[in-house]
N, C-alpha and C positions, 0 to 999 in steps of 0.2 A: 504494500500500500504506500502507495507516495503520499509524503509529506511537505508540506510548509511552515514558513513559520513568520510573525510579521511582528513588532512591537507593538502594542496598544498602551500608551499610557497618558493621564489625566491632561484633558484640554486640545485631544487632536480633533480635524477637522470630521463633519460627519456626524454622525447617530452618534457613533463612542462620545466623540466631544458636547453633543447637546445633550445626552444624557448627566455629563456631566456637572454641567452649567444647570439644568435641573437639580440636580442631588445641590450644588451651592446654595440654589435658590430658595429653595426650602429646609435649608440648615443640617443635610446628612451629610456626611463624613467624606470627603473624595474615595474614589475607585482605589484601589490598590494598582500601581503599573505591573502591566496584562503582556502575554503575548497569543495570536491567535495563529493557531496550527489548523492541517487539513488532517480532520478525525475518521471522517467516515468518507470513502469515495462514492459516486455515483452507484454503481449497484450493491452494493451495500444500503444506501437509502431507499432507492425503489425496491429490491427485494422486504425490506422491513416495512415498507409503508401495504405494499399487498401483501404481506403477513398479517398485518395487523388486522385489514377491512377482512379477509378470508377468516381469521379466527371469531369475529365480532359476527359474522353472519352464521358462521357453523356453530357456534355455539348459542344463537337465538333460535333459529330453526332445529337443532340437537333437543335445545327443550322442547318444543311445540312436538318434536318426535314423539321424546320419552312423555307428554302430556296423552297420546295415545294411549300409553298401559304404563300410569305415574310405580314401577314400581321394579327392586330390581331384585335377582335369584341369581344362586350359586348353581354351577352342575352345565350338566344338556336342557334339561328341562327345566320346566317355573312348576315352583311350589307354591303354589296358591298360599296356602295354607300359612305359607314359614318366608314371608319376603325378606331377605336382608336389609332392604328400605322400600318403605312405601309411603306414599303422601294420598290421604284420604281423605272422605267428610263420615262425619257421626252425626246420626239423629234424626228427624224426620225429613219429609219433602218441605214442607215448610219450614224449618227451623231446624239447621244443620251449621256445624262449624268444623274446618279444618284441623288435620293432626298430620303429624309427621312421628313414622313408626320406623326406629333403627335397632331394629332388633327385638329386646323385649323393652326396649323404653318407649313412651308414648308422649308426642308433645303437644302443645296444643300452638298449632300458630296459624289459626284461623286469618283469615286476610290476606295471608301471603302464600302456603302453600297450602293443599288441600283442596282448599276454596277461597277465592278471591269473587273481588266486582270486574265484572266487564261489564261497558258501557250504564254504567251506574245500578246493572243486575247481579244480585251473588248467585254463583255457578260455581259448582264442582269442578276443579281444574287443577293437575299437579302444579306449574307454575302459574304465578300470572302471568296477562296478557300483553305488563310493557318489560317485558323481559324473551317474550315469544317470534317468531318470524314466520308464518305472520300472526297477527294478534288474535285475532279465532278461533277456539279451540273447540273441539278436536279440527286439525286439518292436518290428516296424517298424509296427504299425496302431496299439497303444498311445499309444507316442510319436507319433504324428502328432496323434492325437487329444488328445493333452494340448498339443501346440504349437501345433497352430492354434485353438485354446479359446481356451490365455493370448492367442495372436497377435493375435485381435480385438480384446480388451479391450487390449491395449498401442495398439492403433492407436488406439481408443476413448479411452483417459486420453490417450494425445499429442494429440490433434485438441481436448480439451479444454484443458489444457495450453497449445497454442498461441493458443487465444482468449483464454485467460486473462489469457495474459502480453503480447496486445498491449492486450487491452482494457481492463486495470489501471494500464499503463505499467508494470508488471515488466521488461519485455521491453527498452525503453530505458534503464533508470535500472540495472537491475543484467544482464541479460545482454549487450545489446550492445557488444562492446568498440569503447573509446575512444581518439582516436589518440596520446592519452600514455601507455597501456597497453603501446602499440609502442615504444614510446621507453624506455619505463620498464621493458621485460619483463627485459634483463639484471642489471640491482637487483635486481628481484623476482627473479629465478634464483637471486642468490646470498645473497637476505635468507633466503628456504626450503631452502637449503641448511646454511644456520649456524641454523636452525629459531627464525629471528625474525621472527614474524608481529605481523600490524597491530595496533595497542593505542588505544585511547583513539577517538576521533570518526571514524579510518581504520576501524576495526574494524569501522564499522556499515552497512559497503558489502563488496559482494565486492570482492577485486580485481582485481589484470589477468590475472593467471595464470587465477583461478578464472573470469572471465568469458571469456575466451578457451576453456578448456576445456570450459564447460558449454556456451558457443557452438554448438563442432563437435559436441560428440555431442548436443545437442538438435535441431540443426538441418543436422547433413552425416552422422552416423553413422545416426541413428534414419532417416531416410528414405532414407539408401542401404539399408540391413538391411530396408526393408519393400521396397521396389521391388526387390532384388534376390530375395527369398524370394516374391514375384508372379512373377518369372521363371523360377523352377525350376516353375511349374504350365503344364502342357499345356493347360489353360482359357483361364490366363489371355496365354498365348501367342497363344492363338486369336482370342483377344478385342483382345490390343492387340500386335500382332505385332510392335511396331519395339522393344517390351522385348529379345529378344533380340538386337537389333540394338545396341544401347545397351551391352550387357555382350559385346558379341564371343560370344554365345553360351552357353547354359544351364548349361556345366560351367564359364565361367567367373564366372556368376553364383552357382554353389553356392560356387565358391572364395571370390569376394570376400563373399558374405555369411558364412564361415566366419570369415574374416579382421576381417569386422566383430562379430562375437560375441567374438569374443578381444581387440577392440578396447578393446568395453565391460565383459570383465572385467579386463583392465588397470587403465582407467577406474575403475573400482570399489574394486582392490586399492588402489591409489594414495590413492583418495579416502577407505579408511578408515584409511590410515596417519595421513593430515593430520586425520581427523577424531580420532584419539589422540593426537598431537603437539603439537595445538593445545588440547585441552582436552575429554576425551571426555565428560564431564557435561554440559559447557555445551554444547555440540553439539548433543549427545542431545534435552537437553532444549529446544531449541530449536525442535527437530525434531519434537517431543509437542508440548510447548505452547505453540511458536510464542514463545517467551519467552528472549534473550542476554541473558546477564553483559558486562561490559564495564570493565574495568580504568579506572579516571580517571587519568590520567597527572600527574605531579607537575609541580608549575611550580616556576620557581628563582625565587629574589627573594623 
């Protein structure tokens, strides 16, 4: 990945310098003098940006799916009887309210899953409907057809993705973790905890946390969630028969790819904490135009 690198610091011309004449204006503290490097190249930005819209749509239409039969099983078959999770209503036609069942616990979270309002009606529904694609429930052929659309093109950007990153040297230099990453992850736990991230020439790499993490879900989460979502098809059972073999079986491949969807919006929630935490302009804008700020750190003496 080619690099650049350019000075920024307090009073030059441009956004940098009216921002700055701003922070004067209203009595905050001058910018620290910056340098701004080239962080992310062109397909690295357009690969992440139709990752992101692919994962937003498969996973509003994934639930509107699972709102078809809100409930998941271990094995080949569904046990009625014994769901590992299942989102319900109790009570009569008139007067019912939502539970969510994980096992032998029962919750009550009427409103949200179970049963929610559409269109100002309460209706039985495992998710609601501003979390669904489309908002209607049941629309078990909808949702499918909007999931396996994005579904291709998500295999499509990752398969590109993965060329990308060995044939740049991305894939070594900043995803692969290193083994002072190991060493070093209890620091880093508790440097992101007291919310002190890397400043000055650290800053211009991931680090161990962040390569670790983008690790697993580029390359243990994204291809369990395809290989298990091949498993729930009757086709593709036909076609490569030891998939179910591999997952103990097709209701335990809708679980574990359930499990991996909530994986990645964890993943996601997390990642826009850090990306507010850390600095959401400079993020952002890294992430547009491939272009980091970077703090110079002071020297003593």
């Amino acid at each position: 990945m080619t690099e650049s690198s350019e000075l920024v610091t307090q009073g030059n011309a441009g956004t940098d310098g009216a921002a700055d004449r701003i922070r004067k204006a209203i009595g905050l503290t001058p910018r620290k003098a910056s340098y701004v490097f080239y962080r992310h190249t062109i397909p690295v930005r357009a690969l992440h940006w139709i990752n992101a819209l692919c994962m937003l749509v498969m996973l509003m239409s994934g639930l509107q799916i699972f709102n078809a039969h809100p409930a998941l099983y271990w094995g080949n078959g569904a046990d009625f009887a014994h769901p590992v999770v299942s989102l319900s209503a109790v009570g009569t036609q008139q007067d019912f309210h939502g539970i969510t069942q994980i096992g032998g616990w029962t919750l009550n979270t009427d409103g949200v899953l179970g049963a929610s309002y559409h269109d100002g009606v309460k209706e039985v529904r495992g998710f609601p409907d501003w979390v669904t694609l489309p908002a209607d429930s049941p629309n078990l052929a909808l949702g499918r057809l909007w999931h396996f659309a994005f579904a291709w093109l998500l295999v499509a950007n990752g398969a590109a993705y993965f060329a990308y990153a060995f044939a740049s040297g991305h894939f070594s230099a900043e995803l692969l973790p290193k083994a002072r990453d190991f060493t070093n992850l209890p620091h880093e736990i508790a440097n992101h905890a007291r919310l002190r991230f890397p400043k000055g020439e650290e800053a211009r790499h991931y680090n161990g946390i962040q390569r670790m993490a983008y690790f697993i879900v580029v390359f243990a989460l994204g291809p369990l969630i395809v290989l298990t979502g091949l498993t729930m098809s009757p086709t593709m059972d036909s076609a490569f028969p030891f998939l179910p073999w591999i997952f103990d079986g097709r209701q335990s491949a809708r679980t574990i790819h359930f499990l991996c969807a909530f994986s990645f919006l964890a993943f996601f929630i997390v990642h826009m904490i850090m990306v507010v935490l850390s600095g959401t302009w400079n993020n952002l804008r890294s992430m547009i135009t491939g272009r980091y700020a970077i703090e110079t750190e002071a020297k003593n003496g």
